[in-house]
C-alpha positions as a printed NumPy array, in Angstrom:
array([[-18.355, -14.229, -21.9  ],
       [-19.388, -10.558, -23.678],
       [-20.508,  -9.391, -20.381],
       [-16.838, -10.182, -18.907],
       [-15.672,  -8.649, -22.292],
       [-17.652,  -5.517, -21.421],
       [-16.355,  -4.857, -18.113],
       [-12.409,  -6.594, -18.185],
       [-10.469,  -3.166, -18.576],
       [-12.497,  -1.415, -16.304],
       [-12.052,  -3.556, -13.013],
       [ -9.281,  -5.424, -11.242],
       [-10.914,  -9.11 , -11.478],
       [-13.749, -10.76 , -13.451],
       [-14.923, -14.041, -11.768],
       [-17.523, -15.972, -14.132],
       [-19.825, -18.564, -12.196],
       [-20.299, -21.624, -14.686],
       [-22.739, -24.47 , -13.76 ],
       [-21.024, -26.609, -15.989],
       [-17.52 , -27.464, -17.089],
       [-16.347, -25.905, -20.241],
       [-14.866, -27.887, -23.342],
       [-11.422, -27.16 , -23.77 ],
       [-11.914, -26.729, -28.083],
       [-15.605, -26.058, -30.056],
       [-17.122, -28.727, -28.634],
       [-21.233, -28.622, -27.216],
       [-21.092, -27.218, -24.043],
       [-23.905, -28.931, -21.572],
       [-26.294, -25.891, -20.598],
       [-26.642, -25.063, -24.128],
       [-29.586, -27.044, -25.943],
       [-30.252, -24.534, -28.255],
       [-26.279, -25.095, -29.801],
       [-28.284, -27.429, -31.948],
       [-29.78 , -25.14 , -34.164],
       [-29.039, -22.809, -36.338],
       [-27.338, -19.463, -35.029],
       [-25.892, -16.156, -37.306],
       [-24.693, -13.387, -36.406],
       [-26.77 , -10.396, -38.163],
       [-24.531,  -7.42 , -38.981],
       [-25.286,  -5.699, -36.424],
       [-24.159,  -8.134, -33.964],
       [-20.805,  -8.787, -36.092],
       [-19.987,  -5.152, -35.407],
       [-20.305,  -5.011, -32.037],
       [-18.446,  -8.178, -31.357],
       [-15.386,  -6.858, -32.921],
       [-15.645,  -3.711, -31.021],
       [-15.903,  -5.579, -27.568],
       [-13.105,  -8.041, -28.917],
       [-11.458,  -6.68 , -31.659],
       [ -9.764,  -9.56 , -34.064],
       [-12.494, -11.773, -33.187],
       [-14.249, -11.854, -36.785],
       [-10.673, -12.557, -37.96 ],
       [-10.347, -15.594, -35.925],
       [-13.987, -16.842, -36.691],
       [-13.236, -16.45 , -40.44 ],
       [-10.359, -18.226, -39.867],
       [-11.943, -21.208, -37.745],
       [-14.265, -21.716, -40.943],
       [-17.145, -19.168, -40.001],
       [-18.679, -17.87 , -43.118],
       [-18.994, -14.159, -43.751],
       [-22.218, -13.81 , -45.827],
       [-23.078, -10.684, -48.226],
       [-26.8  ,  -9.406, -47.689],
       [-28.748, -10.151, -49.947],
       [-26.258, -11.12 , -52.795],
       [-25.22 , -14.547, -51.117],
       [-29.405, -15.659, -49.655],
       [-31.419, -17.122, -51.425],
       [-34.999, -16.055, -49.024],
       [-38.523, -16.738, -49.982],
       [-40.541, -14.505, -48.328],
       [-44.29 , -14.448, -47.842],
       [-44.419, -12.186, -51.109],
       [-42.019, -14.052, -52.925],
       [-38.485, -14.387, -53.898],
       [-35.926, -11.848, -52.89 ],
       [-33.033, -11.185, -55.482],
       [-29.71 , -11.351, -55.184],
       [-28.461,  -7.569, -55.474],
       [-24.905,  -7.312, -56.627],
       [-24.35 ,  -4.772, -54.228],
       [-24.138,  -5.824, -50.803],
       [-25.373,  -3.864, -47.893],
       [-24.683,  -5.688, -44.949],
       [-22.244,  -9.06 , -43.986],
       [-23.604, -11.494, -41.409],
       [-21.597, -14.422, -40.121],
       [-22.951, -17.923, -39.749],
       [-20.953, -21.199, -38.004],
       [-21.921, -23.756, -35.55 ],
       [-22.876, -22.198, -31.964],
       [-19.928, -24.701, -30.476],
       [-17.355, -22.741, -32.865],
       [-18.491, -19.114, -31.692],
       [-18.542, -20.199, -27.806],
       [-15.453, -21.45 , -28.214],
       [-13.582, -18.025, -30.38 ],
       [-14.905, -15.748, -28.135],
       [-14.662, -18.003, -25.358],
       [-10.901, -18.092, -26.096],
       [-10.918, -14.488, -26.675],
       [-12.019, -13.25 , -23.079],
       [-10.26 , -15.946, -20.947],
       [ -6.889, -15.199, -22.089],
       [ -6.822, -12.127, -20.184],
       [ -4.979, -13.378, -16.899],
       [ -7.567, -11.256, -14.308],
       [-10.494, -13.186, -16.384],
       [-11.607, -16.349, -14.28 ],
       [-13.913, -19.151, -14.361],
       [-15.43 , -21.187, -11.743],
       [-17.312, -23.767, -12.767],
       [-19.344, -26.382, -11.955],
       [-21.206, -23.41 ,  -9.869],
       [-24.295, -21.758,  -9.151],
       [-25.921, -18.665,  -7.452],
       [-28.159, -19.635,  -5.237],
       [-29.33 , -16.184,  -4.557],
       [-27.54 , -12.354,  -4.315],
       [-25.99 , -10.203,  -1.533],
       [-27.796,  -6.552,  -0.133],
       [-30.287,  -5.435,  -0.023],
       [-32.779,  -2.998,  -2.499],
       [-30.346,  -0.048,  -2.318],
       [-27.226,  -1.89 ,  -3.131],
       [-25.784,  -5.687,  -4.166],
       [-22.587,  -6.339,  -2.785],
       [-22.127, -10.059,  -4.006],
       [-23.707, -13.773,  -4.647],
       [-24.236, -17.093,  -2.963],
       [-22.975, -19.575,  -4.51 ],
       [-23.035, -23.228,  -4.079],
       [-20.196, -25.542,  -5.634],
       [-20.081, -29.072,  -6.26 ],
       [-17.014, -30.651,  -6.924],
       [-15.721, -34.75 ,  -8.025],
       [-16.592, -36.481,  -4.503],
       [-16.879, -33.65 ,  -2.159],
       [-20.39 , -32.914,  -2.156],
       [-21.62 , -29.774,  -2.378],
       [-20.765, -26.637,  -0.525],
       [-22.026, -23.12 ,   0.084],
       [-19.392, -19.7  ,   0.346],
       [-20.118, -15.924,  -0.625],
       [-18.334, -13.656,  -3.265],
       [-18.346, -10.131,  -2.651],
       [-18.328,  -7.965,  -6.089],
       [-18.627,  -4.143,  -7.271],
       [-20.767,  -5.211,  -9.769],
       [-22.82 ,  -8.78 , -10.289],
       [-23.96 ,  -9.073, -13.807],
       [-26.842, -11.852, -14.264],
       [-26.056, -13.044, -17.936],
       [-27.644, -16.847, -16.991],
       [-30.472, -17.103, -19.981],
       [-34.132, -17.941, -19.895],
       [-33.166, -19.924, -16.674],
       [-32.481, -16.701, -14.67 ],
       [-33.814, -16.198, -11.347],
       [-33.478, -12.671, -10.998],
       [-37.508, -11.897, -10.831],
       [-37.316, -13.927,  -7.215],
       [-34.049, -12.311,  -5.831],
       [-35.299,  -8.891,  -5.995],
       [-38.406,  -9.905,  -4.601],
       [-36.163, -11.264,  -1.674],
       [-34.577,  -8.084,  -1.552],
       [-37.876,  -6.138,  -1.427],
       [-37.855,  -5.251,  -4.99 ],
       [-41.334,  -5.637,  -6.707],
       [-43.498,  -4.875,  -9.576],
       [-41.492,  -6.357, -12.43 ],
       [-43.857,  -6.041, -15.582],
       [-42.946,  -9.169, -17.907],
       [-44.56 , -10.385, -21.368],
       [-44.858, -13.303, -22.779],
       [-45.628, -14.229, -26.83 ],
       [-45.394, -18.025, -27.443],
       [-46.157, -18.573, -31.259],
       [-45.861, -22.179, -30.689],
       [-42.972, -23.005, -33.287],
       [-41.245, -26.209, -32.586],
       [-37.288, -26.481, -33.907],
       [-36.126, -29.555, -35.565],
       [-32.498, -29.585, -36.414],
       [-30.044, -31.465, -38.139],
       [-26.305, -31.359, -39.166],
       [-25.337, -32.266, -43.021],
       [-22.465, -33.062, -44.938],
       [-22.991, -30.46 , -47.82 ],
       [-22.743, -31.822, -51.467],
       [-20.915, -28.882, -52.744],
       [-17.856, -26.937, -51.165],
       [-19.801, -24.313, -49.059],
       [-17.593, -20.938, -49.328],
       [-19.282, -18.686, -51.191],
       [-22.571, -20.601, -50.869],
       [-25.73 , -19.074, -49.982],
       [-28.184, -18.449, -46.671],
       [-31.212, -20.44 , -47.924],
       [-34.646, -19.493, -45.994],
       [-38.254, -20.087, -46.53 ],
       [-40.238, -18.105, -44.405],
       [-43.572, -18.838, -42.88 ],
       [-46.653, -16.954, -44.117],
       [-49.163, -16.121, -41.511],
       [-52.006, -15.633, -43.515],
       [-52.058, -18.813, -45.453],
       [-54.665, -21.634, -43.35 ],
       [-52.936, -24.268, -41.445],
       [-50.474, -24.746, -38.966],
       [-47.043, -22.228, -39.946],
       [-44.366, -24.043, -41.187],
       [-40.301, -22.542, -42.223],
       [-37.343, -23.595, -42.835],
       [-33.534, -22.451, -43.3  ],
       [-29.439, -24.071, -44.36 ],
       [-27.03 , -22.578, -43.248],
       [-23.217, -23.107, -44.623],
       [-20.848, -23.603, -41.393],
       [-17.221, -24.722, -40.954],
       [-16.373, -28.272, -42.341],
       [-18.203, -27.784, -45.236],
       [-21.42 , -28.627, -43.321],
       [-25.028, -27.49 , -43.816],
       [-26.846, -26.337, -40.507],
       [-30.565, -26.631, -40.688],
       [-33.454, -26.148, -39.102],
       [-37.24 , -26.773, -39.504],
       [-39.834, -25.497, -37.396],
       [-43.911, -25.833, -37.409],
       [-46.64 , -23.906, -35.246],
       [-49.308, -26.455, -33.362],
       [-50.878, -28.961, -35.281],
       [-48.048, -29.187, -37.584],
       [-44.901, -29.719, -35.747],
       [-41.748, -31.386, -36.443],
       [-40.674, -34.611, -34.61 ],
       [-36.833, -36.327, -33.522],
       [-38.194, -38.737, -36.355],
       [-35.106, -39.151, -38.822],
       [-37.256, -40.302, -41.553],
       [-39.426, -38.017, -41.139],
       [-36.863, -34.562, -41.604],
       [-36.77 , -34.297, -45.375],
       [-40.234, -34.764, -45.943],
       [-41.565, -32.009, -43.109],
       [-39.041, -30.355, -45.74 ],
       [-41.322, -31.156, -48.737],
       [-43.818, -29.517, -46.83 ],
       [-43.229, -26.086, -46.628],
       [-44.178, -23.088, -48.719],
       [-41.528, -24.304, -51.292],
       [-39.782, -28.023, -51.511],
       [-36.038, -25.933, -52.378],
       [-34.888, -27.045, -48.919],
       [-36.064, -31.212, -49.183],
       [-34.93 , -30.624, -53.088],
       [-31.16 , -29.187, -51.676],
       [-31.089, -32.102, -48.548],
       [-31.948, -35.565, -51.408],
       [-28.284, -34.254, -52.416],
       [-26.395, -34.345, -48.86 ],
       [-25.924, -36.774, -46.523],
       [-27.281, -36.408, -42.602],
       [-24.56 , -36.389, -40.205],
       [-26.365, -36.189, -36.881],
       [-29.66 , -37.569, -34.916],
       [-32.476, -34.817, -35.25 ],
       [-33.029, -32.537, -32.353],
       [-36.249, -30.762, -31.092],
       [-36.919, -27.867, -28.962],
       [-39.938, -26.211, -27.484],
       [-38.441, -23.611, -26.246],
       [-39.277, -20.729, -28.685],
       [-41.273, -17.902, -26.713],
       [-40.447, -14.237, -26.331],
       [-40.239, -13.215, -23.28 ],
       [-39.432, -10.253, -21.824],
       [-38.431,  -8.665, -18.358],
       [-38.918,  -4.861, -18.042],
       [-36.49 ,  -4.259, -15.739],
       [-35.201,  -0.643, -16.962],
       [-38.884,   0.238, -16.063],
       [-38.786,  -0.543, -12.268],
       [-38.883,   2.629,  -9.717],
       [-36.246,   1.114,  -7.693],
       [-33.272,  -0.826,  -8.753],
       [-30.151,  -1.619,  -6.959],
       [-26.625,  -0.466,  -7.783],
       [-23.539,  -2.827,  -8.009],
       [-26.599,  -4.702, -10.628],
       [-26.958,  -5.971, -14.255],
       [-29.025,  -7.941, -16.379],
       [-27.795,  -8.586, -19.669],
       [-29.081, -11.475, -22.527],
       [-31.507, -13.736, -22.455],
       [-31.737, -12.944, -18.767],
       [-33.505,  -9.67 , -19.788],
       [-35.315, -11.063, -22.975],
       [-35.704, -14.327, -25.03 ],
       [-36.484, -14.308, -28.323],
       [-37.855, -17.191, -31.365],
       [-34.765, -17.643, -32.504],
       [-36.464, -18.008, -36.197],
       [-35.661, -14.327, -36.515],
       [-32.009, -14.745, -35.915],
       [-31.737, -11.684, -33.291],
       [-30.699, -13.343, -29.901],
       [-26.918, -13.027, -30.044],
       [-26.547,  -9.851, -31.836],
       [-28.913,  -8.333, -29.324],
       [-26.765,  -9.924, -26.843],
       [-23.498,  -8.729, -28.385],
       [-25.27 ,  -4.946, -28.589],
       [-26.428,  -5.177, -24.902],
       [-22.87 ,  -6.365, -23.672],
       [-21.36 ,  -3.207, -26.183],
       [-23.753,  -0.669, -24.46 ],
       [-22.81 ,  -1.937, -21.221],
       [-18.718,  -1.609, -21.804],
       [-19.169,   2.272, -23.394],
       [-21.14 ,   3.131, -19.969],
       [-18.272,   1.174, -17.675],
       [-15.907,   3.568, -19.388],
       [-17.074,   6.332, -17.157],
       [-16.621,   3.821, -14.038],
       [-18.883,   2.482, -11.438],
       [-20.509,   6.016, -10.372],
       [-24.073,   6.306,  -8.34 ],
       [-26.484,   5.474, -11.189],
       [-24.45 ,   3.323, -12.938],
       [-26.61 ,  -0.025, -12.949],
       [-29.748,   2.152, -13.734],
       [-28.714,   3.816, -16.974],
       [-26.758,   0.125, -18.026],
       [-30.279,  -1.405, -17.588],
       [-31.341,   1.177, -19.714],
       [-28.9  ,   0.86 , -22.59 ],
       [-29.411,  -2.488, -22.198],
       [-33.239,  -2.225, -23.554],
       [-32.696,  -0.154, -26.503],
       [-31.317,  -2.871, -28.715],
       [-33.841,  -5.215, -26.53 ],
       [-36.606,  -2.991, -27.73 ],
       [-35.779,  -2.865, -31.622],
       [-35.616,  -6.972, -31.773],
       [-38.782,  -7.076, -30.208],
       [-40.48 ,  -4.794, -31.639],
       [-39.542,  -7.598, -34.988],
       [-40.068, -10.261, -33.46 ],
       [-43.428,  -9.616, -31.65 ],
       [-44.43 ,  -8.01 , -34.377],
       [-44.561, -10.871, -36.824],
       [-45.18 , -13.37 , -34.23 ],
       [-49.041, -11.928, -33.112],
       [-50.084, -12.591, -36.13 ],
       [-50.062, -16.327, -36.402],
       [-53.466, -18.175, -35.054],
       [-51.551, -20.645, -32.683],
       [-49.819, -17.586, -30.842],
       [-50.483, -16.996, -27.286],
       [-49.534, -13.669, -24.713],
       [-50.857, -10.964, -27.335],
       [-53.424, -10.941, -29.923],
       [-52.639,  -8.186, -32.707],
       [-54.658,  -5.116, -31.946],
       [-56.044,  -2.822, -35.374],
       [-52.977,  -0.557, -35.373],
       [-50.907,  -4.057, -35.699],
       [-52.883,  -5.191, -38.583],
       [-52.381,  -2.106, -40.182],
       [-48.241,  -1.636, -39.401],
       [-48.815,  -5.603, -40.805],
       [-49.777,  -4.302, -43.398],
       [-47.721,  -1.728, -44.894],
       [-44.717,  -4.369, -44.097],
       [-46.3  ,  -7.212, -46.296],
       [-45.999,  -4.272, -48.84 ],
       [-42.37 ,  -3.15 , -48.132],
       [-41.698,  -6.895, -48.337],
       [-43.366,  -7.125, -51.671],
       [-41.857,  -3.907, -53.437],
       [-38.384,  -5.357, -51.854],
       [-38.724,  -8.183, -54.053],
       [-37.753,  -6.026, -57.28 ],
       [-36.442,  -2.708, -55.157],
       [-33.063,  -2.741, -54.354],
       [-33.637,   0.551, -52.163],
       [-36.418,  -0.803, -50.195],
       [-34.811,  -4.234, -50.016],
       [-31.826,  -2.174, -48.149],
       [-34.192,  -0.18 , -46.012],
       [-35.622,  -3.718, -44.882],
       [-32.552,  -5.462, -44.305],
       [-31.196,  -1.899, -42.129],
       [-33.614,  -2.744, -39.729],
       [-33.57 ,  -6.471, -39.885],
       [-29.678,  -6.532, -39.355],
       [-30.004,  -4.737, -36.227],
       [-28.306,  -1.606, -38.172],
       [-31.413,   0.975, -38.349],
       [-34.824,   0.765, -35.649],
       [-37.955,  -0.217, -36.885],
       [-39.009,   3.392, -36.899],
       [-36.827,   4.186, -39.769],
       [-39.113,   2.333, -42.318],
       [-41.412,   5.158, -42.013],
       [-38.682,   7.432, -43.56 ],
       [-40.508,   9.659, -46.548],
       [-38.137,   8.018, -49.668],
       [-39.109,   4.393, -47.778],
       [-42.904,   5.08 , -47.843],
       [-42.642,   6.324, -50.995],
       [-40.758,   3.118, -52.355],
       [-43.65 ,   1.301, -50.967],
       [-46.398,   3.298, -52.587],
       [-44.641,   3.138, -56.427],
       [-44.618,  -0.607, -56.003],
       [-41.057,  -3.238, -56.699],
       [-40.189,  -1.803, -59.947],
       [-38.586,  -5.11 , -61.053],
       [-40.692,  -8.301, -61.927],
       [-41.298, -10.699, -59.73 ],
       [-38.854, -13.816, -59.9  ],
       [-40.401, -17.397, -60.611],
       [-38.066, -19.436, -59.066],
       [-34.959, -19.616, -56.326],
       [-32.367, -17.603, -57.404],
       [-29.558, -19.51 , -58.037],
       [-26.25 , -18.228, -60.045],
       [-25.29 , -20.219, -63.126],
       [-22.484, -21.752, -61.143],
       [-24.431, -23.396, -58.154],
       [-26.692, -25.003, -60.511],
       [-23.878, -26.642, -62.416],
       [-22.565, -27.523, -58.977],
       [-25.897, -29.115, -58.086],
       [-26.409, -31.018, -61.31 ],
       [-22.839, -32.662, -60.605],
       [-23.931, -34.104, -57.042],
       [-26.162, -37.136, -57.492],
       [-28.86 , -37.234, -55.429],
       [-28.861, -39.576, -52.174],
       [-30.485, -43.361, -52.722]])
């Protein structure tokens, strides 16, 4: 849907090719396992949604998305300890259900009248050859007809179909070779699980234990989100040899588990509303495509189709949303020789930042597979673990973490003189002994009787 948002006012007709029928409200669309964990939107990604679809954050809010203040509304315990709440917030990221944001921005794009949909299609494979695409197979199955086969000719195809994409093969079918792709697998298994929240959830905080690589044993995290309905959203994971499991019984005390019991101590008070659901499906993986000597024009790769991410960071769909933005400001200029090239090419920059986070922290768990960390990682490890520590009492470095974690700064910017110096004075706040909850949620919490 953001890729048809990039391109709409530039061309005459967008046709999108579903596999699947699409829910007429914010229901789970099928195609979409991952809907059943937790999603946000980091700033970043907030901004460039309402520049491809302006109003859209509007709409969300007013759906029953949550608009949440970095860091003054999370409560985070990092590997070096509690973050604090600053008064002074520096960024706004938006969590709700994945169903709910489908269906906004689905809403959103389709209502333009040149905006189309077929569904219950595939591509089997594109039109061209290496110089040029000029279109798509697709095949079509419909109630009782079997399937059939026809061909759509397009100025521009843009592959936005996920971890699932097939791209790698159909330029190799069109003589197109030499892709370079990496793969990082840290292992984690997702466990989620819907909640009816004991307290009214506007206003109420991002909670987040994060996994600490260096402590022995399998890596273990955890995180609630507040969505729409006054529901909690969370999510468990665990490396190898300490996973979750679909066990029900079993959710709350994997909770008890982690680095700190907060999120089993927070759950005793709601009350499950779903089944728990797993995933496995947590690698990064990558497809240098703006890297290839030959590409073809009337071609785009945008999303996941490019590069998958653990979604424990919370990147994927502002690095979508960024891709999809970079792509519009270039269709400005109109389909010109070169066109697909320098898209691919925008398209990586914002691919490059997340990775560089993601990648970065995932190497350096002992279950991870693709990429061991090399001395120069240890070291950049390193001086992070300290920017995360002097965070935890620096309001300055705090920002100059979150900058870069919200998708607002690149990682290169925490090497910025003031930011190294931050790091060398030390947090110049002690540290906090305990989750950092206002006055207000704890007399909330006290009022809600735990579950029997």
């Amino acid at each position: 849907m953001l890729a048809a948002a990039a391109v709409k006012d530039q061309v005459g007709s967008v046709q999108i090719i579903e596999c699947h029928d699409l829910p007429e409200g914010p229901g789970p669309r099928v195609g979409v396992p991952q809907a059943v964990h937790i999603h946000l939107l980091q700033s970043g990604g907030v901004a460039a949604l309402e520049e491809l679809l302006p109003g859209v954050i509007d709409q969300l809010l007013a759906s029953g998305a949550h608009r949440i203040p970095v860091t003054t509304n999370m409560i985070i315990y990092s590997p070096e300890g509690w973050y604090r709440r600053w008064r002074r917030a520096t960024h706004r990221l938006m969590t709700a259900s994945r169903d709910l944001t489908d269906h906004v921005v689905r809403e959103q794009v389709l209502k333009e009248p040149h905006v189309n949909v077929l569904t219950r299609s595939r591509v089997i494979g594109l039109l061209g050859d290496g110089r040029r695409v000029t279109g798509v197979r697709i095949r079509t199955s419909g109630e009782g007809e079997g399937e059939r086969e026809t061909e759509l000719g397009a100025d521009l195809v843009i592959d936005a179909s996920g971890r699932a994409s097939r791209l790698p093969q159909w330029l190799a079918e069109l003589g197109i070779g030499g892709l370079a792709e990496d793969r990082v697998d840290s292992g984690l298994v997702y466990a989620s699980r819907m909640y009816r929240a004991p307290v009214p959830t506007h206003g109420w905080p991002v909670v987040s234990v994060n996994a600490d690589p260096r402590l022995p044993g399998p890596a273990s995290a955890g995180g609630i989100l507040p969505i729409e309905g006054d529901r909690w959203h969370v999510s468990l994971m665990g490396a190898p040899g300490g996973q979750p499991t679909r066990d029900a019984d079993g959710f709350e005390p994997f909770a008890r588990t982690l680095r700190h019991p907060i999120i089993a101590d927070l759950l005793a008070r709601a009350e499950p509303l779903t089944d728990v659901s797993i995933t496995h499906s947590t690698a990064n993986r990558r497809h240098y495509y703006e890297r290839l000597r030959a590409w073809p024009e009337g071609l785009v790769a945008l999303g996941d189709s490019v590069a998958a991410f653990n979604p424990v960071y919370g990147q994927g769909l502002s690095v979508i949303a960024q891709g999809a933005l970079a792509l519009r400001e270039l269709a400005r200029g109109g389909l010109v020789p070169g066109f697909s090239r320098r898209a691919q090419r925008a398209i990586a920059r914002p691919v490059e930042a997340a990775w560089a986070l993601t990648v970065g922290q995932d190497i350096h768990f002992a279950t991870t597979t693709g990429k061991s960390p090399r001395f120069t990682d240890r070291l950049l490890q390193r001086y992070v673990n300290r920017l995360s520590l002097t965070a935890t009492g620096s309001f300055r470095t705090a920002t100059a973490l979150t900058d870069v974690l919200t998708l607002h700064a690149p990682p290169t910017s925490l090497i910025r003189p003031g930011v190294l110096l931050s790091a060398l004075v030390g947090p110049l706040r002690p540290q906090l002994k305990g989750p950092p909850f206002t006055p207000e949620e704890l007399a909330l919490l006290d009022g809600v009787r735990g579950r029997s």
